[in-house]
N, C-alpha and C positions, 0 to 999 in steps of 0.2 A: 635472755635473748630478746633483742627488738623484732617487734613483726607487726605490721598494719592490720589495724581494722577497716572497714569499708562500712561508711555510714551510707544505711537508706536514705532517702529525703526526710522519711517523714519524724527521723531522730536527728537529725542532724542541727536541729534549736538546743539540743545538750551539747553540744559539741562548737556553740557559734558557727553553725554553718558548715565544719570542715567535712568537707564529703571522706577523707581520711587520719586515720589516729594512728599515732607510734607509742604503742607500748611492750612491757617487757612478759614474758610467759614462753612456758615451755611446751605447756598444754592448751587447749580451745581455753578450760574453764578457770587456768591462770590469766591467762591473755581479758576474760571477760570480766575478770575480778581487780586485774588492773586498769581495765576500761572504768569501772565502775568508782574506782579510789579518784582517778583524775577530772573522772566528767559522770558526777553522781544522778541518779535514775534509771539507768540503763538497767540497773540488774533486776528492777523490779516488771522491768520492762520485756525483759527477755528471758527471766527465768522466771516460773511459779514458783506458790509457797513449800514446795519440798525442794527447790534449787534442780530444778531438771529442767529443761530446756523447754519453752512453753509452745504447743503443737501446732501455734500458726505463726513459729518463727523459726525460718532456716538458717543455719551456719555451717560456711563450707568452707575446707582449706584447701587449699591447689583444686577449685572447683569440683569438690568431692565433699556429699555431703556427709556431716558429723554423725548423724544419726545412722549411716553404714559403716561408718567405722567403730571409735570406741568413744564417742559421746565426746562430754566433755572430760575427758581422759584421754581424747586426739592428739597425737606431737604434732604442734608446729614447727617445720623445720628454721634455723637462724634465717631473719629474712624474709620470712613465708607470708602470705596473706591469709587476712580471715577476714570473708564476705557475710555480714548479718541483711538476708535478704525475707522479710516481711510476706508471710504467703498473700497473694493476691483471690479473691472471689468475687464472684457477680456473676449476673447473668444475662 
């Protein structure tokens, strides 16, 4: 199944710039692992060393984030978007 990524800025030098990725996955963490085979560093980027989603990085599908659903076990539907959006802090 094709479905977008949505690159932050501040990843978007892996990707030359495309603020958007078309790859194939049925799940978040098929989808991140095909990001990863086309446009390598991302998985080290976004997941830690047990392969879980690392806790100052969001991913959402249809603007619903993954960690209330079923992780990276989420269906994305044919089509669907997946937003990797970078937590923000300061003060």
């Amino acid at each position: 199944m094709a479905v977008t990524i949505r690159i932050p800025t501040t990843l978007r030098p892996l990707t030359a710039g495309a603020g958007e990725v078309e790859v194939d996955g049925a799940t978040v963490g098929e989808a991140l692992a095909s990001l990863e085979a086309s446009h390598p560093g991302f998985g080290s980027r976004i997941l830690d060393e047990s392969g879980a989603l690392r806790r100052f990085v969001n991913v959402f599908v249809s603007d619903e984030d993954v960690r209330f659903l079923q992780g990276l076990d989420t269906p994305i539907p044919d089509g669907g978007t997946v937003a990797i959006v970078p937590a923000v802090a300061g003060g």
